[in-house]
MIMILO-420625 format. One record per residue (C-alpha): residue in one letter; x negated, y, z. Coordinates in steps of 0.5 Angstrom, whole numbers, padded with zeros to 4 digits. Each point is the difference from the previous one (the first is absolute). Example, Ala and Ser with C-alpha at 12.3 -4.5 7.8 and 13.67 -1.06 7.14 Angstrom:
@res:A; px:-0025; py:-0009; pz:0016
@res:S; px:-0002; py:0007; pz:-0002
This chain:
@res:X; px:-0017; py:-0061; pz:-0002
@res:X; px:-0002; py:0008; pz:-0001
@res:X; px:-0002; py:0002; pz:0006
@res:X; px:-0002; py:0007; pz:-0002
@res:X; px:0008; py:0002; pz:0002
@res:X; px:-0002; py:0000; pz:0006
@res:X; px:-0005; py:0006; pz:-0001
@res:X; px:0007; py:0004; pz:-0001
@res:X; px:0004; py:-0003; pz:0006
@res:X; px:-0007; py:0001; pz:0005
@res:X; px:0000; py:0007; pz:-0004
@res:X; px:0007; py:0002; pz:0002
@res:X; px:0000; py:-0002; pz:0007
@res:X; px:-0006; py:0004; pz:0001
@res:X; px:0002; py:0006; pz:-0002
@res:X; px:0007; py:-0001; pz:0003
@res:X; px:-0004; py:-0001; pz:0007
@res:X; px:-0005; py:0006; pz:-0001
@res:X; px:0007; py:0005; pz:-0002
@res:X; px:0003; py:-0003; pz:0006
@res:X; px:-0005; py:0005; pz:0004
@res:X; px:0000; py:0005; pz:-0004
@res:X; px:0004; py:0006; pz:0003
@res:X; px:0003; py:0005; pz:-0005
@res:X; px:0002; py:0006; pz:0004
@res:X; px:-0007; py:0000; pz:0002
@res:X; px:-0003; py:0000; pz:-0008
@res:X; px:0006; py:0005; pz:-0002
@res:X; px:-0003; py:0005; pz:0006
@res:X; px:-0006; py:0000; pz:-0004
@res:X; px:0002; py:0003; pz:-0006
@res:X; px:0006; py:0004; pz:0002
@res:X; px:0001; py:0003; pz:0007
@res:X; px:0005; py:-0005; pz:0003
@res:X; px:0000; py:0001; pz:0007
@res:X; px:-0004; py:0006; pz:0001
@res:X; px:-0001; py:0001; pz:0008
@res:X; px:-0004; py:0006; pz:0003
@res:X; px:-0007; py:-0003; pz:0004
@res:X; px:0000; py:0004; pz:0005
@res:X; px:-0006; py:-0002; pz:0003
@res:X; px:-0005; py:0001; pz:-0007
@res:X; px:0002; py:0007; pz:0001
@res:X; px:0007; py:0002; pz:0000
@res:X; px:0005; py:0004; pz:-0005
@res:X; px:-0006; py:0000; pz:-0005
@res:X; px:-0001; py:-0007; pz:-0001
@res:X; px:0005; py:-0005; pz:-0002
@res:X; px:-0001; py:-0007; pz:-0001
@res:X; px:0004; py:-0006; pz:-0004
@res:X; px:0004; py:-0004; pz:0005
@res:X; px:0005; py:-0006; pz:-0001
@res:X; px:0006; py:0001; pz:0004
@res:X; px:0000; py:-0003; pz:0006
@res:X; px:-0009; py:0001; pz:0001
@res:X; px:0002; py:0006; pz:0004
@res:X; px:-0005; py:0007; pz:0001
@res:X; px:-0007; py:-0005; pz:0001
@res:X; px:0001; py:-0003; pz:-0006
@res:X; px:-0006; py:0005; pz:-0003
@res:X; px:-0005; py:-0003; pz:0007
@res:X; px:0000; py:-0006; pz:-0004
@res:X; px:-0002; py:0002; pz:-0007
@res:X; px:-0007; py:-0001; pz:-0003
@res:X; px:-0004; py:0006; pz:-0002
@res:X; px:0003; py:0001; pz:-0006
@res:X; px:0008; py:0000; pz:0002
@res:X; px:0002; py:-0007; pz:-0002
@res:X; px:0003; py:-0004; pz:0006
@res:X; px:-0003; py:-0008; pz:0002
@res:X; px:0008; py:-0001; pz:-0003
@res:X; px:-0002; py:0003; pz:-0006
@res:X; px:-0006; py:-0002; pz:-0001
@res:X; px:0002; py:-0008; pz:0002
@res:X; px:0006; py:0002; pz:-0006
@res:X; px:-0005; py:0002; pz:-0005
@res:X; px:-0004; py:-0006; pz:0000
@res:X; px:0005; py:-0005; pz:0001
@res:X; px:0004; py:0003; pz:-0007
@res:X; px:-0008; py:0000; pz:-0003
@res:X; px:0000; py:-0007; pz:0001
@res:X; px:0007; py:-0001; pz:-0003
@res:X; px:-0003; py:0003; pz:-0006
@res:X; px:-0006; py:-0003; pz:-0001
@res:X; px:0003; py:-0007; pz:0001
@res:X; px:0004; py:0001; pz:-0006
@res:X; px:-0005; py:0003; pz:-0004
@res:X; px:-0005; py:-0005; pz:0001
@res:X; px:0006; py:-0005; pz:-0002
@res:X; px:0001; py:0004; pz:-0007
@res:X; px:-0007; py:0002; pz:-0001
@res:X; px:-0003; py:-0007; pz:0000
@res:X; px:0005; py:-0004; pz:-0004
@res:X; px:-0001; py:-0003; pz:-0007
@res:X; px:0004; py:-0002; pz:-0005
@res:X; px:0007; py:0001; pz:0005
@res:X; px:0005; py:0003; pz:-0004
@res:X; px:0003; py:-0002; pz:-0007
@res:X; px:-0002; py:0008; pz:-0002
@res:X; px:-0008; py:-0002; pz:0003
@res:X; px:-0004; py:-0002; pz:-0007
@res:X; px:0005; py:0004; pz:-0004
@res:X; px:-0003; py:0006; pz:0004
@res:X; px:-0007; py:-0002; pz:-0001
@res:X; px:0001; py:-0001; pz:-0007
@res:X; px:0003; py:0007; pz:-0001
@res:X; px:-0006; py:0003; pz:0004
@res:X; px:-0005; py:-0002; pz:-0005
@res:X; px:0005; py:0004; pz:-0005
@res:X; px:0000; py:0006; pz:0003
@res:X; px:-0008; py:-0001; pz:0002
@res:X; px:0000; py:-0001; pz:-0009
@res:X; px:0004; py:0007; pz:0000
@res:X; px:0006; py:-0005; pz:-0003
@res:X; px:0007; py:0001; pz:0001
@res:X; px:0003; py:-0002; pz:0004
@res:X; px:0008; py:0001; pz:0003
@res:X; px:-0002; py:0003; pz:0007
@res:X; px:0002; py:0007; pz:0003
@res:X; px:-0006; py:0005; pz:-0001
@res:X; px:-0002; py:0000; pz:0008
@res:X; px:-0002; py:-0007; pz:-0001
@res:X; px:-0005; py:0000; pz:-0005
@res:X; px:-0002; py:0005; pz:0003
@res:X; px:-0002; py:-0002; pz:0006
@res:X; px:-0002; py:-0007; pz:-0004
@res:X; px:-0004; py:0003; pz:-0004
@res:X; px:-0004; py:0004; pz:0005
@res:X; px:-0001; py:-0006; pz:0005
@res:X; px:-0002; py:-0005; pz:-0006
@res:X; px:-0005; py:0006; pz:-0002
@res:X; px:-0004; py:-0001; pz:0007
@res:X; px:0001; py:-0007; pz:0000
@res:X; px:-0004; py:-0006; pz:-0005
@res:X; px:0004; py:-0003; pz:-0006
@res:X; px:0006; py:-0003; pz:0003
@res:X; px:0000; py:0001; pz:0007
@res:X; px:0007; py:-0001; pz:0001
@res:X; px:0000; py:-0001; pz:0008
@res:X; px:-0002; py:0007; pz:0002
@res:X; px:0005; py:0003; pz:-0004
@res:X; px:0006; py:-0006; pz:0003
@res:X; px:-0003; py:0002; pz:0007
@res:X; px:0000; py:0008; pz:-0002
@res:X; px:0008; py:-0001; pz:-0002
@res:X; px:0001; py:-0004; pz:0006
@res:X; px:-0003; py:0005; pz:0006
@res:X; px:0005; py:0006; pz:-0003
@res:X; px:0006; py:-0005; pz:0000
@res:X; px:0000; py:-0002; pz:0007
@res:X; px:-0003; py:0006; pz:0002
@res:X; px:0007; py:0003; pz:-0002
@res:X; px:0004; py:-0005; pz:0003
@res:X; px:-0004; py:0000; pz:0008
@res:X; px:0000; py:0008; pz:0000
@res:X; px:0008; py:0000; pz:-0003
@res:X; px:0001; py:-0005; pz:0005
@res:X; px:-0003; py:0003; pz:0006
@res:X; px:0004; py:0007; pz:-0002
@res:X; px:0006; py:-0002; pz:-0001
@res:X; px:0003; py:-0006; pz:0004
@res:X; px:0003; py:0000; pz:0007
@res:X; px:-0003; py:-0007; pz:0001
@res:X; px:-0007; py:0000; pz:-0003
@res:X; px:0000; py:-0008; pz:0002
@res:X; px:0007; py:-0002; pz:-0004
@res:X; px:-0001; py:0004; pz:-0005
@res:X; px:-0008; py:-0005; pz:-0002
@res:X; px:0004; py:-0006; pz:0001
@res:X; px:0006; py:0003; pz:-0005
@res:X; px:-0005; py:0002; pz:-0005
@res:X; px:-0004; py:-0007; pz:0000
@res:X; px:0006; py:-0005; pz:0000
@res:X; px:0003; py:0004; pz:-0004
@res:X; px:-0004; py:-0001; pz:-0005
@res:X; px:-0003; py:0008; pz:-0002
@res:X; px:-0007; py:-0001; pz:0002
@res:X; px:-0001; py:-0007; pz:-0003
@res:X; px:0004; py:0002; pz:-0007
@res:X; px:-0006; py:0006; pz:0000
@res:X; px:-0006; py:-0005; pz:0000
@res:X; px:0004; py:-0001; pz:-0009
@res:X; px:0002; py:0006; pz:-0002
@res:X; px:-0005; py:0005; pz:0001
@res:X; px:0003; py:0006; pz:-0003
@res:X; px:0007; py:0000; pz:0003
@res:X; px:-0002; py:-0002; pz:0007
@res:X; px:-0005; py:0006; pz:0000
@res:X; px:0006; py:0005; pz:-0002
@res:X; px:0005; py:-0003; pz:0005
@res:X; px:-0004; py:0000; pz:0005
@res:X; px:-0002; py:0008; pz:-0001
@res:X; px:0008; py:-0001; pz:-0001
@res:X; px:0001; py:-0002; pz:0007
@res:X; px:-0005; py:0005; pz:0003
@res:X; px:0003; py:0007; pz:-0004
@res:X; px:0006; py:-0001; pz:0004
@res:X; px:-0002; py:0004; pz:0006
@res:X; px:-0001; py:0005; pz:-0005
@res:X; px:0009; py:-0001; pz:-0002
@res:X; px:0000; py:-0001; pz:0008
@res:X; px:-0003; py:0006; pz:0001
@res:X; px:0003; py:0005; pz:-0005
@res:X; px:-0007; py:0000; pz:-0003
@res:X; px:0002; py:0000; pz:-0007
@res:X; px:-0006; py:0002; pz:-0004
@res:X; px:-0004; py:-0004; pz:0004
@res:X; px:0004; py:-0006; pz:-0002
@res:X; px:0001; py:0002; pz:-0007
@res:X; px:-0008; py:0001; pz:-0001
@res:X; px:-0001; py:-0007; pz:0003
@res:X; px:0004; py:-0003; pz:-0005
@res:X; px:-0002; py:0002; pz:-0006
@res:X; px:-0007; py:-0003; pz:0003
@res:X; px:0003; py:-0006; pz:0001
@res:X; px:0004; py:0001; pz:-0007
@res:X; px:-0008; py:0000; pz:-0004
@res:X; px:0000; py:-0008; pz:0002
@res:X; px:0007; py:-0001; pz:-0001
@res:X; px:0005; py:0004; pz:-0003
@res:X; px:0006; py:-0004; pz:0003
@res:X; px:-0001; py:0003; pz:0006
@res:X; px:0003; py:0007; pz:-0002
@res:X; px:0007; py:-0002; pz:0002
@res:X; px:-0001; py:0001; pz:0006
@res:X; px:0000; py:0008; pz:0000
@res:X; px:0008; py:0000; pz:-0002
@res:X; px:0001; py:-0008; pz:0004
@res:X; px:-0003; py:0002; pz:0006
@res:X; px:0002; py:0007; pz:-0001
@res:X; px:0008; py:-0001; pz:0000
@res:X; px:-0002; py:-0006; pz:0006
@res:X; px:-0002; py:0006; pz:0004
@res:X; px:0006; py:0004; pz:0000
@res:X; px:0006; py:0000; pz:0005
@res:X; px:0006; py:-0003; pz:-0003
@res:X; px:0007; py:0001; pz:0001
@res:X; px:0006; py:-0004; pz:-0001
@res:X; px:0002; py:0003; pz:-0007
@res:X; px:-0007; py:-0001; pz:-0002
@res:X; px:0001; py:-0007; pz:0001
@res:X; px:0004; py:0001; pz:-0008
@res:X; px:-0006; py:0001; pz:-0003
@res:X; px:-0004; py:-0006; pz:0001
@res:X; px:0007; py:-0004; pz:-0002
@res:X; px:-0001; py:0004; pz:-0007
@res:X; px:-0007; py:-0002; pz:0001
@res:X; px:0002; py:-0007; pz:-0001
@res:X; px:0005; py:0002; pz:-0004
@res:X; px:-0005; py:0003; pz:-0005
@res:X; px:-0004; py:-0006; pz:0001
@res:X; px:0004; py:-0005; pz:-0002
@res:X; px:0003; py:0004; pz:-0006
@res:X; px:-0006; py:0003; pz:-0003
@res:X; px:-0005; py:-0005; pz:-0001
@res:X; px:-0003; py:0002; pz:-0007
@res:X; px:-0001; py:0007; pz:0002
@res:X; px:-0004; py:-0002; pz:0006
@res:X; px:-0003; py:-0005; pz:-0003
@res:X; px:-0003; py:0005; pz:-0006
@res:X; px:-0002; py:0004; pz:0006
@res:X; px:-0004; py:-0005; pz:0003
@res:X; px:-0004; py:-0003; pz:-0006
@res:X; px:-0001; py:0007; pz:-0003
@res:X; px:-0005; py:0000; pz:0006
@res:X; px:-0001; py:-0008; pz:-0001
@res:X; px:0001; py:-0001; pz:-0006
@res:X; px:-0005; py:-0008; pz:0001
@res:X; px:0006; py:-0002; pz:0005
@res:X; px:0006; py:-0001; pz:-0005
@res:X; px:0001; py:-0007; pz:-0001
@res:X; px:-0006; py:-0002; pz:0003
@res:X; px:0000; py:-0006; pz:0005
@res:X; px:0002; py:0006; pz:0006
@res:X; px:0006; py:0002; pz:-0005
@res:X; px:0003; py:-0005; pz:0003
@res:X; px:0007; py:0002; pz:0003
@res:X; px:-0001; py:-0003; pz:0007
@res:X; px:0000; py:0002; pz:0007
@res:X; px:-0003; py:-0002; pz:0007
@res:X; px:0006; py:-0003; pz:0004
@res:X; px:-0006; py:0000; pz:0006
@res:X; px:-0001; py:0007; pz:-0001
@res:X; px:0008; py:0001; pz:0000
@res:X; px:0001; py:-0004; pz:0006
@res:X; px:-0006; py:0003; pz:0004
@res:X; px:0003; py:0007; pz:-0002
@res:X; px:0008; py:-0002; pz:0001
@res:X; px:-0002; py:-0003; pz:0007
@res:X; px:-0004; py:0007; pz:0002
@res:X; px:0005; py:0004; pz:-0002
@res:X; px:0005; py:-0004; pz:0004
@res:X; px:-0004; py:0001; pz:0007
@res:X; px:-0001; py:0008; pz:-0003
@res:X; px:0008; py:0000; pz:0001
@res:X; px:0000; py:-0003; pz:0006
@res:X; px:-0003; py:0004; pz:0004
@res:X; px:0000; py:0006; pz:-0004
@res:X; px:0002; py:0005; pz:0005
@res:X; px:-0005; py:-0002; pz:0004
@res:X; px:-0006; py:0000; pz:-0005
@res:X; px:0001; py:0003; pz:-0006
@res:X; px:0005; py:0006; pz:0000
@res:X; px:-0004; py:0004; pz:0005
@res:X; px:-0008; py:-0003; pz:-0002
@res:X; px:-0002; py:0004; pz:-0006
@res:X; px:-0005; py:-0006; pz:-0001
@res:X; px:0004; py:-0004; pz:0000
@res:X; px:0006; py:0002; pz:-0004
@res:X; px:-0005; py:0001; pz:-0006
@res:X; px:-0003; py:-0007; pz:0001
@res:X; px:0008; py:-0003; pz:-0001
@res:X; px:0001; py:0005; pz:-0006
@res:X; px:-0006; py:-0004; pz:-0003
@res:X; px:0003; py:-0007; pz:0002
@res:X; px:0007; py:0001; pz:-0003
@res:X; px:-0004; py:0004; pz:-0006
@res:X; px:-0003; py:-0007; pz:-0001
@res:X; px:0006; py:-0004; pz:0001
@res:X; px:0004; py:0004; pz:-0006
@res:X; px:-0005; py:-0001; pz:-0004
@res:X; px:-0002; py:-0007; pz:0001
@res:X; px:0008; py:-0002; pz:-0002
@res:X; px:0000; py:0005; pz:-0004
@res:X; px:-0005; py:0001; pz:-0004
@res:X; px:-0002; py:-0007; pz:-0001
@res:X; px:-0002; py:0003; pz:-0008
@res:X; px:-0005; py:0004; pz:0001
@res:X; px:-0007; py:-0004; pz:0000
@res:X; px:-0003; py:-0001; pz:0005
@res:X; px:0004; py:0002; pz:0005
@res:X; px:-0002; py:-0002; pz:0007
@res:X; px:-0006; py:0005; pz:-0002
@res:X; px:0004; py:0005; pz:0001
@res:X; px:0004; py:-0003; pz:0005
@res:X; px:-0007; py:0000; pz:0004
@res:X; px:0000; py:0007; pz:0001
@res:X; px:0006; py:-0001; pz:0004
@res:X; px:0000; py:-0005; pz:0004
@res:X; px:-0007; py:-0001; pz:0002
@res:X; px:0003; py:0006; pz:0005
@res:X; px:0004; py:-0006; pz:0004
@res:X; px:-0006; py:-0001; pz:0002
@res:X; px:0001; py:0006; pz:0004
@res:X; px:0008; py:0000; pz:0000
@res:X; px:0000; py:-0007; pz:0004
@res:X; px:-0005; py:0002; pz:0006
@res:X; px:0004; py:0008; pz:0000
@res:X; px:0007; py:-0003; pz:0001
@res:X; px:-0002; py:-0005; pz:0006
@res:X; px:-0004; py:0004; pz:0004
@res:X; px:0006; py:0004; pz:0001
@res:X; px:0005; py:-0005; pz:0001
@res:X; px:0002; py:0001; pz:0007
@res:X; px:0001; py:-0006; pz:0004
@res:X; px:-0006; py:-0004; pz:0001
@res:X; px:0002; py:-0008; pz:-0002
@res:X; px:0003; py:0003; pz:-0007
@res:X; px:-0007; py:0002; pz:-0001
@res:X; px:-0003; py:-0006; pz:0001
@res:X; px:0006; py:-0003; pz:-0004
@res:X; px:-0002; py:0004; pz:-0007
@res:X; px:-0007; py:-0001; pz:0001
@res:X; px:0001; py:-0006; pz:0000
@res:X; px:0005; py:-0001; pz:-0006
@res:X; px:-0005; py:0005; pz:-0004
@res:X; px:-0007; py:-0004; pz:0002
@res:X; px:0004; py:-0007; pz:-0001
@res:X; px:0003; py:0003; pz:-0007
@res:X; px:-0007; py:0002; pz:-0002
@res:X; px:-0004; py:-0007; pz:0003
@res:X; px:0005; py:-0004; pz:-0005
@res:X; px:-0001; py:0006; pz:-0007
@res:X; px:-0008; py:-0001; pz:0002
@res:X; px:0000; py:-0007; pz:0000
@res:X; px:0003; py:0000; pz:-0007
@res:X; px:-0004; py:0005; pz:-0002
@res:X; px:-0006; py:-0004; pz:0001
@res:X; px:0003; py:-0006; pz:-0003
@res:X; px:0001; py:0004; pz:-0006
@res:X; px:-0007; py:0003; pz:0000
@res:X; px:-0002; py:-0006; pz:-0004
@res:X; px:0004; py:0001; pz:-0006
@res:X; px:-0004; py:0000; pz:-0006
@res:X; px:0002; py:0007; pz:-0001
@res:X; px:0000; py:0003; pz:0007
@res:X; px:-0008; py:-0004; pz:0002
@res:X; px:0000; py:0003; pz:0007
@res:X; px:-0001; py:-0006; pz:0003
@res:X; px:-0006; py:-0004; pz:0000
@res:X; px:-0003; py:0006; pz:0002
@res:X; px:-0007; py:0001; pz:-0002
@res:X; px:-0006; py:0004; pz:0002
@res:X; px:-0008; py:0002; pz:-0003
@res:X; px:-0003; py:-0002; pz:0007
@res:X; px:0002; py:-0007; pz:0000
@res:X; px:0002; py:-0003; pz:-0006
């Protein structure tokens, strides 16, 4: 028997426990004046201090010399213990992941200056880590990718969700974070995908374009995003609605034509084992499912939260283009970019479901739904083309 599935399953439950503690109105007021309350006693009009709602005038009397209160405080630490959990999980495994030696082998490439089919911000950074470290020393550099990984995830976790716990346990049983100890480049893209979209949120355009073309010299793929996540962020009307209709339209129709869009930036996808034609009836389900509970409560969480509409925008994007778009290779790499946002979208609509008891309900249907996806998952973690499972690490092999 393999024991090592239980590192992931001891892994998960740890930072779910530590999130639970986490309180994100407290984090945010750190970076972005949420809460701004006047501290009469440390000297009136002249100083103003950052106060969640509800801490009251005195809250400045409980801050440490440098303005950060014991919550805040208390926050930094146990999302840095989150963060170093996962990062020591991914910077210590050896031989997990289908793509782990091919990785090795395209390192030696680059440290002989041969060729090799990597976006130039890759080599780069490869070439300068190989030139401070001895032959071969693919360990730092996995670690190097790792640390940069997770920590884009943890900060774009903690900007952005309403519920800093739900959102770990999704993006753990949904399987983003352990996808990530495979393909290298793809989840360090995603990861700085998902951190950019305070920056769309925040109408922050130039900041979020900057992000992506640096995330783009490690993965091209990810600059679909700029138009996807642009059209996701504005308020559709009804009429609109008959543009996605053409949209799906144009898709089923003219297939040829997107395709030799598609190849001329990937010309080694045509015909090759991704061209295949398939699609992902899970990732169809989990999209469909999440726009059913996005419609059912749409006046209540979505219409009005610009978070949130943006965040189901990217869903139903998702959606269409899993049915729709089944022949463009490797879609559920595009696919990601948008529903990885459902780890934010599932937690923003419940929290503003009104009554108390269909709360609990949906958490529940959501944490039950994303148990029983975890579980396949790991039982597919074995496969000889995925090689997640068995988990194994340089410290005890």
């Amino acid at each position: 028997m393999d024991y090592s599935i239980f590192i992931y399953l001891i892994l998960t439950v740890l930072v779910v426990a530590l999130g639970w503690f986490v309180n994100l109105p407290a984090v945010r007021s750190e970076r972005t004046g949420y809460g701004f309350a006047r501290d009469r006693r440390a000297g009136g009009a002249g100083h103003s201090v950052n106060c969640r709602k509800g801490e009251g005038d005195d809250c400045g009397l409980r801050r440490g010399s440098a303005g950060v209160t014991r919550r805040q405080m208390l926050n930094r630490i146990l999302i840095c213990a989150v963060f170093l959990l996962l990062f020591a999980v991914s910077a210590c495994r050896i031989a997990v992941g289908n793509d782990y030696w091919v990785y090795r082998s395209d390192f030696l490439l680059i440290e002989q200056n041969r060729h090799v089919s990597f976006e130039f911000g890759f080599v780069w950074v490869v070439r300068f880590l190989q030139s401070m470290l001895n032959h071969d020393q693919y360990l730092p550099v996995f670690a190097v990718f790792s640390f940069f990984t997770v920590l884009f995830f943890v900060r774009g976790m903690a900007d952005l969700s309403e519920q800093f716990c739900f959102t770990v346990f999704l993006l753990m049983t949904g399987g983003y974070y352990f996808s990530s100890l495979n393909s290298v480049r793809y989840y360090l893209v995603l990861a700085i995908a998902m951190y950019s979209i305070k920056y769309v949120l925040q109408d922050e355009w130039g900041k979020f374009i900057l992000w992506i073309l640096i995330a783009a010299a490690f993965h091209k793929s990810v600059l679909v995003v700029i138009p996807l996540y642009f059209l996701a962020s504005r308020e559709w009307k009804k009429r609109h609605m008959l543009l996605l209709a053409a949209g799906c339209a144009s898709l089923l129709l003219f297939q040829d034509f997107y395709r030799r869009i598609i190849f001329y930036f990937y010309p080694f996808y045509e015909g090759s084992m991704f061209d295949t034609g398939e699609t992902s009836l899970t990732n169809i389900a989990r999209c469909a499912a999440v726009f059913v509970l996005s419609l059912l409560y749409y006046r209540q969480a979505i219409r009005g939260d610009k978070k949130n509409r943006f965040y189901f925008y990217c869903n139903l994007g998702a959606l269409v283009l899993y049915v729709f778009a089944s022949f463009i290779p490797e879609i559920s790499r595009i696919g990601y970019y948008l529903n990885i946002t459902n780890i934010f979208l599932i937690p923003g609509i419940i929290v503003k479901i009104p009554e108390k008891r269909q709360r609990i309900l949906w958490t529940a249907l959501a944490a039950t739904a994303y148990l029983a996806y975890f579980a396949l998952f790991l039982r597919s973690a074995y496969s000889t083309d995925i090689r997640l499972l068995p988990y194994r690490n340089w410290i005890f092999q």
